[in-house]
N, C-alpha and C positions, 0 to 999 in steps of 0.2 A: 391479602392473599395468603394459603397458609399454604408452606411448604408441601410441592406433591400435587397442587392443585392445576389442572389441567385448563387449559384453555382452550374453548373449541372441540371438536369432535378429533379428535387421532385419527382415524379412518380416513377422514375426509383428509383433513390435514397432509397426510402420508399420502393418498392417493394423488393427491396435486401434484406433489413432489415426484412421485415416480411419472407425472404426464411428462411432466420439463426435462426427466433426466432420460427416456425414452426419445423425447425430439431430439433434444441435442444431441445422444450419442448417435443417431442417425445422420443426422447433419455430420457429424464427426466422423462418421464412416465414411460418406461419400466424399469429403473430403481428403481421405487419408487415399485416396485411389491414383493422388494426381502427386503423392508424396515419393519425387523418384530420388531429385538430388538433396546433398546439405543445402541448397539456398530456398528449396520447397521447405524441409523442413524447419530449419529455422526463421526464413524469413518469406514463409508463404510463399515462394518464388518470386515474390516480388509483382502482385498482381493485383494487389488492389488499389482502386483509385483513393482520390483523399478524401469524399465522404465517406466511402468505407471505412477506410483508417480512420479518421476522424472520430465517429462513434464508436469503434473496438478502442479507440484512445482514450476515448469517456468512458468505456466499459472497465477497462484495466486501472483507471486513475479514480471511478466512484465505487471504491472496496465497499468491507460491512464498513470501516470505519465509518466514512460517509454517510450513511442509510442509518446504523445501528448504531454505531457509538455518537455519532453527535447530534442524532433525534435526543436519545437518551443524554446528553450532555445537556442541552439545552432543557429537557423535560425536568432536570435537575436542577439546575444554576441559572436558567434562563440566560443572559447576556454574556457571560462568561463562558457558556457554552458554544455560545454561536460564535463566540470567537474562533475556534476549529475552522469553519467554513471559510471563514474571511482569510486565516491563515492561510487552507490547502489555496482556496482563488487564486490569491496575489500569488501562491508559490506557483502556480501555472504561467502565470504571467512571465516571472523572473527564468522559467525553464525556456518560454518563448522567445523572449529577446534576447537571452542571454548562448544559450549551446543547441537548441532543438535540432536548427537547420544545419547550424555546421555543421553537428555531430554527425546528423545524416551522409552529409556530402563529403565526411572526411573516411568514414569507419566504410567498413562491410557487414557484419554480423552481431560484435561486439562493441562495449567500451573500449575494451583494449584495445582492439582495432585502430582505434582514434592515440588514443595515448603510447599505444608502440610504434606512434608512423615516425616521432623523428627522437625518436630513446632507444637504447638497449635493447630488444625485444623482450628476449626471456624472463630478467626479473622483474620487467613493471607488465608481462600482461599476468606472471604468476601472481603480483601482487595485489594486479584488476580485479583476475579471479577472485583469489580469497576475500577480497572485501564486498564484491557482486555477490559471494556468498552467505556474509554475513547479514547484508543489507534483507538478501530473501529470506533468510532465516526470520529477524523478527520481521516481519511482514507478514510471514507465510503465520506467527503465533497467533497474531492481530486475528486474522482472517479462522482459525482453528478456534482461536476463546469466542468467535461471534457464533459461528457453527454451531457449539457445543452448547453456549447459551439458546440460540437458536430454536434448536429440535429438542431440548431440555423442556423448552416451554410447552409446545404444542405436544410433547406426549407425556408431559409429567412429572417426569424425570428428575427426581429430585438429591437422586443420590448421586455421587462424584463418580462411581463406577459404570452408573449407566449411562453418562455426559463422556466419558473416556473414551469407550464404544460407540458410540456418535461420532467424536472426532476422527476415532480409526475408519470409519467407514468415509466420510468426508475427505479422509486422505489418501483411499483405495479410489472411489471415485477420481479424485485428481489426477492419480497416476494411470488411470487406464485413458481416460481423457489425451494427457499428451504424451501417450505411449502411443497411443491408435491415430491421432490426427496432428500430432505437431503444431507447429505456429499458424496453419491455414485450418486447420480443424480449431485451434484455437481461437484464431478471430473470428470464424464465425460464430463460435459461444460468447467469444464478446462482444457481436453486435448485439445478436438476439436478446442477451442478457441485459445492456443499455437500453435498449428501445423497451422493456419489460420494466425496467429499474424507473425511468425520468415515466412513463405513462402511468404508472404503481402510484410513485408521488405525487405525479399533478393531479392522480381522482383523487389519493387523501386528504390534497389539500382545497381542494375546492369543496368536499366534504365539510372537510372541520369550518373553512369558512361560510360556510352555508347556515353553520350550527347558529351564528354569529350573524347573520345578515350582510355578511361580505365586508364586515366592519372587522378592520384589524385592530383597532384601538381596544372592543369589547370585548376579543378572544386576550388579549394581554391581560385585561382585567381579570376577567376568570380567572386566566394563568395564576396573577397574584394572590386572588383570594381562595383558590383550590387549596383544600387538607390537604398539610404536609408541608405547601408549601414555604419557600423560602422571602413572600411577602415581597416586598418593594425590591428588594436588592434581586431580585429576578430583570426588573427592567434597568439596572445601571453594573458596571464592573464592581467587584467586590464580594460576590456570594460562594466563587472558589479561590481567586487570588485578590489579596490584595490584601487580604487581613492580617497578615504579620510580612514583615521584612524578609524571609524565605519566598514567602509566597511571591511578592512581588519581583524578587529573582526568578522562580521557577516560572512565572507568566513569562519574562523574559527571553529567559532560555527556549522554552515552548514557542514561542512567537519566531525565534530566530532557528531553530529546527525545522520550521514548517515552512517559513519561507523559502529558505536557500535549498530544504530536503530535495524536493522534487527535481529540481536539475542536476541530481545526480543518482536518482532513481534510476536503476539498470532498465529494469522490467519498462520503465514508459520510455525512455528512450531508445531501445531494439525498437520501439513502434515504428519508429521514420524508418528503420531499413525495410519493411513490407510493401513501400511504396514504389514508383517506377521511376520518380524524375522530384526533382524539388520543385517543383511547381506544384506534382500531388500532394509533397511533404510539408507543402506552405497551406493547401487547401483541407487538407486534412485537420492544418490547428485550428483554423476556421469555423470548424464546422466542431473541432471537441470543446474549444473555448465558450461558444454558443449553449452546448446542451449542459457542458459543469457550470457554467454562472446562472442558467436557471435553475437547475434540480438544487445549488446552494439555497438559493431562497425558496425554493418549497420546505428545504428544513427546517429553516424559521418557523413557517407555519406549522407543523408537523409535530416539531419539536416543544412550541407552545399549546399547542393543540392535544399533546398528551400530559404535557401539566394538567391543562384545564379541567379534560374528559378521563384522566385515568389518575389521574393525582399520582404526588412524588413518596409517597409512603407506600405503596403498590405495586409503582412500578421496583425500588427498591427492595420488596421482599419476595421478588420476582425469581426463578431461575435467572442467571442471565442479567439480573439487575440493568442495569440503566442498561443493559443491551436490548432489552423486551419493548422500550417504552416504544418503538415505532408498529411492532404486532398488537401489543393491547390495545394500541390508539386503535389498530384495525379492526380489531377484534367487537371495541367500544363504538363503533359507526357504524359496520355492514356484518357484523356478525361473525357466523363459524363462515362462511364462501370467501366473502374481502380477507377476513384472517388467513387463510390457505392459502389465498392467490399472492398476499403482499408477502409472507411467509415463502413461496415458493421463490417469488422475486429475492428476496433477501438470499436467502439459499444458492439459486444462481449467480447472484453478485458474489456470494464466498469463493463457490464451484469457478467459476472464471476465472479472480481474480489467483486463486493458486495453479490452475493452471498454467495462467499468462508466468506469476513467479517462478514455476517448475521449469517451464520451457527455458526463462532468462540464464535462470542458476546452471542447468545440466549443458547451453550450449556454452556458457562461460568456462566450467570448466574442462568441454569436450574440443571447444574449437582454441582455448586460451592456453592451458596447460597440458593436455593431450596429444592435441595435431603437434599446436606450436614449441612447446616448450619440450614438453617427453620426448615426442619423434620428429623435434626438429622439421616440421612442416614434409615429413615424405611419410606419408599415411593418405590411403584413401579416403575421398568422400563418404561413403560407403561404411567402413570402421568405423568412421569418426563418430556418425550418426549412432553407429553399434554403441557407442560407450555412452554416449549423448543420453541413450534410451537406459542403460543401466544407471546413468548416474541419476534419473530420474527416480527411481527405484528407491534408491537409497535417499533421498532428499524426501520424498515422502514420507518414511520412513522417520526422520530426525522431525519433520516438521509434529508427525501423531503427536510424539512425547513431546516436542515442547510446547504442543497445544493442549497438553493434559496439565503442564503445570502452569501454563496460562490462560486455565478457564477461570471465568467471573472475572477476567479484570476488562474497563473498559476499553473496547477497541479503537477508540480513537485518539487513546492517548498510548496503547501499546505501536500503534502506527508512525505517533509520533518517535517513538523511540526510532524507529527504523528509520524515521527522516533524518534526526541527528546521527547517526551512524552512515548514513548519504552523504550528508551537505560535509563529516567530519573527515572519510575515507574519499571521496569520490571527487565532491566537487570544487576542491581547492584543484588537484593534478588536473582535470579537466579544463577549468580557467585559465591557467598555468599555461596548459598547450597549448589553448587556441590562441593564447595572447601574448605571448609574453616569450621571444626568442631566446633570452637567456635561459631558461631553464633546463634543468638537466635530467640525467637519471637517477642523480642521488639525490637533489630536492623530491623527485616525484615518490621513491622510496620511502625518505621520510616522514613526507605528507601522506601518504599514504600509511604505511605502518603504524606510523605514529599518531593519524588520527582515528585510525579504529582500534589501537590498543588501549588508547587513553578514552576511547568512548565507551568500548567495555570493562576495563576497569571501574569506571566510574558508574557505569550501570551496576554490574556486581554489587558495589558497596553504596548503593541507595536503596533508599524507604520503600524505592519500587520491589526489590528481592527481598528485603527483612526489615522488620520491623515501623511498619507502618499499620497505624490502626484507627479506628471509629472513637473518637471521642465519645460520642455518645452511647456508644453498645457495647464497647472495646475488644469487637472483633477484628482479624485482621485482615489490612486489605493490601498486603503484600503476598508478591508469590509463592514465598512462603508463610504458610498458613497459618505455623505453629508461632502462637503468639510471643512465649517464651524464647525464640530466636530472633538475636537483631544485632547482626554485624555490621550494619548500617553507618560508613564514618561521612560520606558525604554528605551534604544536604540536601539539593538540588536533586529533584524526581528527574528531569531533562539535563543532559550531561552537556547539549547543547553551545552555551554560552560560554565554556571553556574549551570543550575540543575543538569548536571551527574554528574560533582564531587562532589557537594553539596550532590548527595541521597548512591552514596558513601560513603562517609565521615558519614553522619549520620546511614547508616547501621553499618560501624564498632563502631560509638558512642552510638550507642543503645545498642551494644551487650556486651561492654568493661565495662559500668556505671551500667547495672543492678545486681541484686540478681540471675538474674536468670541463670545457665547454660549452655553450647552446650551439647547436648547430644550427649557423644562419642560413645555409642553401636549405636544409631541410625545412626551417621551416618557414622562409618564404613558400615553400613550395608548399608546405600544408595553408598556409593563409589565403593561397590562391585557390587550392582546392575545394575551403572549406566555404571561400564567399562565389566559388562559380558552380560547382559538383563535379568537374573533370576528373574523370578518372577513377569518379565512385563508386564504376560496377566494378572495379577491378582489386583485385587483391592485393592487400599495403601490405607486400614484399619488401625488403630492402636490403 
């Protein structure tokens, strides 16, 4: 494909796009009618059942990464790809058994909620916030480089200036989104957008295997011997990690980011407060766990299915690179209509998923730092929501640019970053509190500070920001672009494998070194709260 080279008709293309973004904001309207109090806005008021939630669960948890970056993962590396899926899976898993439901039955709105019920209040939800912050931030990038690669492709778009303006509009859309409808105007752009997403993938994959005669052994063939392709090591580990002693670290770290990430993902865990009782919050996982372990192996197919039919040299000289390989597949089966329509779906997975982030970040730092922390808990419902909505403003805002200098990278490894920056800030203090009576407010500090200073330190100074490049082209595939820059001291792409156990380890060191106590009446009282839900609609005052 030569640079500039359009896919599909733009008209058509664009005209899809404006149908989905017309229904939803209507849906969005009529929702925002019912948006009186903070608990509307932030958590729906608390009204949907757990199939509901369930798939706005699936909607908010299968980003572009999911769709876009590990089609393209997998259309690249084949097996090494698909690793992505297997990771996010089990990290649903580990979010399940591990905090889903306590978290529900302990918090109200927030993380911090859960983590200020038996600490300090003010400097661990200050310090909830800022890391809830951080966590949206690379998330919200992930979702902006899929965007920008995205509608790059289907209009052309060749140059970085008109992919920039792309993303600004993608992040004007977000913000009017949950400015006008909040978290129940939200879920219902994350059902529609699930139920759009998992039916998008099951026709292209009954497609491509059609190609094939429903034989998946034959569509892996092709895969192998498609131009471009990476040949056999498509079907075994080793075609992106494994080939030197780095790599087999950063598979690592990768592997342990995406596992432990998700249970300490802000944005999916506010899901269980939308619901009305733990018994929706249990029927709810039910019903997301179901629709994410199919739609993963539709990428399998998907993924091999654009090896096969669009080959990895194509998709690679793509806008968008390995982010296109899931529209050209569409594009290579049902033409310029299935391209528009799988195109619009991907789109809505973006549009949602930074709304879903928008809403997490701005009640974080509206309900964590503003109510609680600045005016000490005597502020209106009403105000709070006021700032709620400006802090969204400005989160848009930060997300544009950092989606401009995180266009072309793939989205399911920029995701991952945002998982190690979770599992490194979030979810050591979180395990902490639900388990563990000793714990204090200075372990949870530390753990917390500490694991998201050391996780972006060590992002700063990896291959990912400078000095990574294409052996074979020696262009670069760091965010910065200029090849002659590379401050790069770290190794490791995923920072992973040292900041979790490091914010670990410094949570129990804070806790064991100080003066200061666990509070055992508190938290028995949160252990009882967190395995019955007593006392969950109520606000963890103390």
């Amino acid at each position: 494909m030569n640079p500039g080279t359009t896919v599909g008709e733009p008209i058509v293309n664009i005209s899809i796009f404006l149908v989905f973004v017309v229904v939803t904001l209507v849906v969005v309207l009529r929702a925002s009618r019912t948006n009186r109090t903070a608990a509307d806005f932030y958590a729906g008021g608390r009204s949907f059942t757990g199939p509901q939630n369930g798939v706005a669960i699936a909607g908010d948890y299968l980003s572009a990464a999911s769709f876009l970056g590990i089609a393209g993962a997998i259309a690249v590396y084949g097996y090494d790809g698909f690793l992505y899926s297997i990771g996010f899976l089990v990290a649903w898993l580990v979010a399940l058994l591990l905090v889903a439901e306590l978290l529900r039955n302990t918090g109200r709105f927030t993380m911090a909620d859960v983590l200020s019920f038996r600490l300090k209040e003010r400097p661990v939800r200050t310090a909830a916030a800022i890391s809830t912050l951080a966590v949206s931030f690379f998330y919200l990038l992930a979702q902006m480089a899929g965007a920008g690669g995205l509608v790059a492709l289907l209009l052309g778009i060749d140059s970085r200036a008109g992919q920039n303006v792309v993303i600004a509009v993608v992040g004007a859309l977000m913000v009017l989104y949950v400015l006008v409808g909040g978290m129940k105007g939200t879920t219902w752009v994350q059902i529609i957008k699930a139920c759009l997403l998992v039916v998008g993938a099951a026709v292209m994959t009954v497609w491509v295997l059609s190609r094939y005669g429903f034989n998946l052994s034959d569509l892996l063939g092709a895969a192998v011997s498609a131009p471009g392709s990476a040949g056999e090591a498509m079907l075994g580990p080793g075609a992106q990690y494994g080939a030197t002693e780095t790599s087999k670290l950063n598979f690592l770290s990768l592997a342990l980011a995406l596992v432990l990430g998700t249970a300490g993902l802000p944005h999916v865990l506010m899901r269980f407060y939308t619901v009305p009782s733990s018994k929706e919050a249990r029927r709810s996982v039910v019903w997301a766990i179901w629709i994410i372990g199919v739609f993963y192996l539709f990428t399998l197919v998907i993924g091999y299915g654009a090896a096969a039919l669009v080959g990895a040299d194509r998709i690679k000289a793509a806008p968008g690179k390995a982010n296109s390989a899931a529209p050209l597949l569409a594009y290579e089966l049902g033409g310029t209509i299935l391209l528009g329509i799988i195109a619009a779906v991907a789109f809505a997975t973006i549009l949602a998923v930074v709304a879903g982030l928008a809403i997490t970040a701005s009640a974080s730092f509206a309900h964590d730092i503003y109510a609680s922390v600045i005016k000490k808990g005597e502020v209106s419902p009403a105000a709070e929501v006021r700032v709620a909505r400006t802090t969204i403003v400005v989160i848009g805002a930060v997300a544009i640019v950092g989606g401009i200098f995180a266009n072309g990278q793939n989205v399911a490894f920029l995701v991952a970053l945002a998982f190690a920056v979770a599992a490194s800030a979030n979810l050591p203090t979180i395990l902490y509190s639900l388990f563990w009576s000793r714990f204090t407010t200075r372990g949870a500090l530390w753990s917390m500070y500490g694991g998201l200073l050391s996780c972006l330190v060590l992002i700063a100074f990896s291959p990912v920001v400078s000095g990574k490049t294409d052996p074979a082209t020696g262009a670069s595939l760091s965010m910065i672009t200029d090849t002659g820059v590379d401050f790069s001291w770290f190794p490791l792409e995923n920072p992973g494998l040292v900041t979790i156990p490091l914010a670990f380890l410094l949570g129990w060191l804070g806790s064991v070194t100080g003066r200061e106590h666990g509070n055992e009446r508190r938290a028995a009282e949160m252990e009882v709260r967190s395995l019955t839900g007593a006392g969950a609609e109520k606000a963890t005052e103390h």
